[in-house]
N, C-alpha and C positions, 0 to 999 in steps of 0.2 A: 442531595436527594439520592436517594439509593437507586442502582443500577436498574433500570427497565429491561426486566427479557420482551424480547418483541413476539408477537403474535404468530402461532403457526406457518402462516405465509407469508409472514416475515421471514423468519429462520429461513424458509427453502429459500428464500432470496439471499440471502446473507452466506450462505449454506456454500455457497460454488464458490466466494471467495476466497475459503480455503481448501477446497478442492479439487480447485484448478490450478493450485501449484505442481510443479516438480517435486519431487521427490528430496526430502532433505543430502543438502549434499550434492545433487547434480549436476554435475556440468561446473565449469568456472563463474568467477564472477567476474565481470566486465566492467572498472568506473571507466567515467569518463567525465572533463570538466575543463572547464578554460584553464583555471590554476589547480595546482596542489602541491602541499607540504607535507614533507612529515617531519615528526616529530618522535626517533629511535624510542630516547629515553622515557619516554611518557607511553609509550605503545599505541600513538596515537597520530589519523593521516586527518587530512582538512582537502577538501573539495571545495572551492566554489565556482559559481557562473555556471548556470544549464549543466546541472549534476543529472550525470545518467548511471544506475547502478543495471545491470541489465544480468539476470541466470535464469535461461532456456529460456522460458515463454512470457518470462515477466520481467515487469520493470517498475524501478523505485526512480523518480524523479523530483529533485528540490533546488531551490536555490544554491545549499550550502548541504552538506554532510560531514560529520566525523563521524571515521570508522575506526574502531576503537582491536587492537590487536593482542594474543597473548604472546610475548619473546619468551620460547621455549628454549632449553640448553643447546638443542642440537642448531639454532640459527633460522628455525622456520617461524613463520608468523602466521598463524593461524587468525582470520578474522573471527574476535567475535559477537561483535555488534556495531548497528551503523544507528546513530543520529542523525533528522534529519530536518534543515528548517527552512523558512521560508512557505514558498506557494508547493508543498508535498502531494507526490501522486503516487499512487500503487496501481496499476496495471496488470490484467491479465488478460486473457484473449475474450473473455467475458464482461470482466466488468475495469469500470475506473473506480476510487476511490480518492477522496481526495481531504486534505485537512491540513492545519496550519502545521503541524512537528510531527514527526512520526521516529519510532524507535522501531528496529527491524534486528532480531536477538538472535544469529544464527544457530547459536548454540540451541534452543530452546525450537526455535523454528516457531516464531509468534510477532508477529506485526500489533504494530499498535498506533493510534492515526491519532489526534486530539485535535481540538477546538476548529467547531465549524465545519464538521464534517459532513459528507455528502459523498453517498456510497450510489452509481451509477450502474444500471443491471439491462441492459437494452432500452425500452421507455420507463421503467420503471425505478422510481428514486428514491433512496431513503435517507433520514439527515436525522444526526444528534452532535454530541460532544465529544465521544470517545468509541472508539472501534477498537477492537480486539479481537484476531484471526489468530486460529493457533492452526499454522497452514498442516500439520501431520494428521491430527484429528479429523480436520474438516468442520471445524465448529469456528463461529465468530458471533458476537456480540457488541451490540449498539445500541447507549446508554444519553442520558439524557444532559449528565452532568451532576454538576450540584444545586441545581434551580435559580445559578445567579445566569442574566442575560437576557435573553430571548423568554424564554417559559422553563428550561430545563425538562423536556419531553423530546422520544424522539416520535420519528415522522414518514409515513411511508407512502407514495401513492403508488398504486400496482394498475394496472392497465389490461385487460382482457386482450387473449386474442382474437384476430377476427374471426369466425367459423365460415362452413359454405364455401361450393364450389371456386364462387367468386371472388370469395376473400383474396385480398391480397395484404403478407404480412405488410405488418408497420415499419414504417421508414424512421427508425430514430434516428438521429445523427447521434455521436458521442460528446463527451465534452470537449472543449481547444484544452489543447495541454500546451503548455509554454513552452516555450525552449525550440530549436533546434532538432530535437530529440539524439539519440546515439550515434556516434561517428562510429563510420567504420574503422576496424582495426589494422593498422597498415602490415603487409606482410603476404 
């Protein structure tokens, strides 16, 4: 099925996922995880158990990750891209995100979430197949799939504010994210 653009108030919704990132490049990146390997020769590290990838305000959380590195002559290793599987969560101070693999491309500065996804915005939810944040633009997109599954549509409800003196805003809770979440860094 060809990619669904979602509806005007959609987009604002979807709209702050990638623009409530950091600034490509900010700050360090922080994993964290029960085990890890690596893997020199392949330019390639392995995470698992309560993987926490954490830079500034955000945070990638999965089962399992490989982050994938380029071995440049001078002996640095520049990250540039993390795979990630299991129960996958994207994090920012706004919303959750959540879906079964995600690939996160530093180089490009583009998230990408699949199957079963379920984009979190205070009470407001939306759910397809495929999510696509290109965090420098500020633009993301949520697709239905290929129409095998469920319906292959995505899906939004949006919720009103309350108005009036009296209004008192709405109490969402967020989703349970698994894990532990990030250890502090000793030092």
């Amino acid at each position: 099925m060809t990619c669904i653009l979602l509806a005007a108030a959609a987009a604002l919704a979807l709209g702050g996922l990638a623009a409530a990132q950091p600034a490509p490049g900010q700050g360090p990146l922080d994993i964290s995880a029960d085990d890890g390997e690596v893997f020199d020769a392949e330019g390639r590290l392995v995470y698992t158990g309560d993987v926490n990838v954490v830079r500034g305000d955000t945070r990638l959380r999965a089962d399992r990750i490989e982050a994938f590195f380029d071995r440049s002559e001078g002996g640095g290793r520049d990250l540039q891209r993390i795979v990630a599987f299991g129960e996958v969560y994207y994090i920012t101070p706004t919303e959750i995100a959540r879906g079964d693999r995600g690939v996160y491309d530093l180089v490009t500065e583009q998230i990408e979430l699949t199957g079963s996804v379920v984009l979190t915005q205070g009470c407001n939810v939306s759910t397809g197949e495929r999510l696509t944040a290109d965090l420098n633009g500020g633009s993301a997109r949520l697709s239905g799939g290929d129409g095998e599954g469920e319906d292959g549509r995505v899906r939004s409800l949006f919720f009103d504010e309350p108005e009036g003196e009296a209004a008192q805003p709405r109490d969402c809770p967020p989703p349970v994210i698994p894990g532990r979440g990030p250890r502090p860094f000793p030092g």
